[in-house]
C-alpha positions, 0 to 999 in steps of 0.5 A: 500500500502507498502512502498518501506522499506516494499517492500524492507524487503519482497523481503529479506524475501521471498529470491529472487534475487534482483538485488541490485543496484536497489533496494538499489536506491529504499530504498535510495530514499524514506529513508529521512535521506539517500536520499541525498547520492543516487547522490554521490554514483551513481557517485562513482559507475559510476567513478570506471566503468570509471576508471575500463575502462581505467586500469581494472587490478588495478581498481579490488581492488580499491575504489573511496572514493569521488570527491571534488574540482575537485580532485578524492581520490581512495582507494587502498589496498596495496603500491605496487598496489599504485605505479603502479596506481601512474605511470597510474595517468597522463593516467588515467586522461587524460581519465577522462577529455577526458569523461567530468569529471572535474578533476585537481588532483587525490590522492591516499590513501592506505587502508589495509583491514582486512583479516579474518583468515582462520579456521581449517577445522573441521575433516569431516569423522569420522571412526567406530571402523569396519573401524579402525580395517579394515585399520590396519588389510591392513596395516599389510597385505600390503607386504614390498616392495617399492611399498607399502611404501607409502601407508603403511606410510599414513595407519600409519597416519590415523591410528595414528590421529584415536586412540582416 
């Protein structure tokens, strides 16, 4: 018989779709050193659906980070997003009392998340020598009217990111 670690790695293996709350509970439950973290993060988990309920436009980019001592500590990525969660506080825990949670303060932390910068696009289409001389050959051809103006000035581009 597997164990659920076992298990857990086969379905990664064999690429099906795993329904991940689930199977991360599965791994956590029998792993020995992670077990103790399953209540907290499904409370965390079942705190943002709360919160999300409640304000679903803040809470799209928002984390609870935990709950100790009767007060909620949220992530948020940006000042602007915390000053209007801050100006929701007093509703928000209202609800949250209201739904049983015992919660006397809420603090907010802005957290700035790394942004990943975005590569150049690598050039997709490389063009055969038959194609340059065939685009420079219309663009000679093509008549100097207005009409043809623009189409002349892109053939030119093409033609000159081309030349190598």
């Amino acid at each position: 018989m597997q164990s659920p670690q076992q298990a857990f790695r086969l379905n990664i293996k064999r690429g099906k779709k795993l329904n991940a709350v689930n199977d991360v509970a599965v791994f956590l439950q029998h792993n020995d050193k992670l077990s103790p973290l399953l209540p907290t993060i499904k409370r965390n988990l079942t705190l943002k659906k709360e919160c999300s309920a409640v304000l679903p436009a803040i809470f799209d980019s928002c984390e609870v980070l935990n709950l100790t001592d009767d007060q909620l500590v949220l992530s948020i990525p940006n000042a602007a997003l915390a000053s209007k969660l801050k100006q929701q506080l007093p509703k928000l825990q209202a609800h949250l009392q209201h739904r049983g949670w015992q919660i006397n303060a809420i603090r907010i932390k802005v957290q700035v998340k790394k942004t990943v910068e975005k590569t150049a696009p690598a050039k997709q289409a490389i063009l055969t020598h038959s194609a340059l001389s065939a685009f420079k050959e219309l663009e000679s051809n093509l008549a100097a009217n207005a009409q043809n103006t623009p189409l002349k000035a892109a053939l030119e581009r093409l033609l000159s990111r081309n030349k190598a």
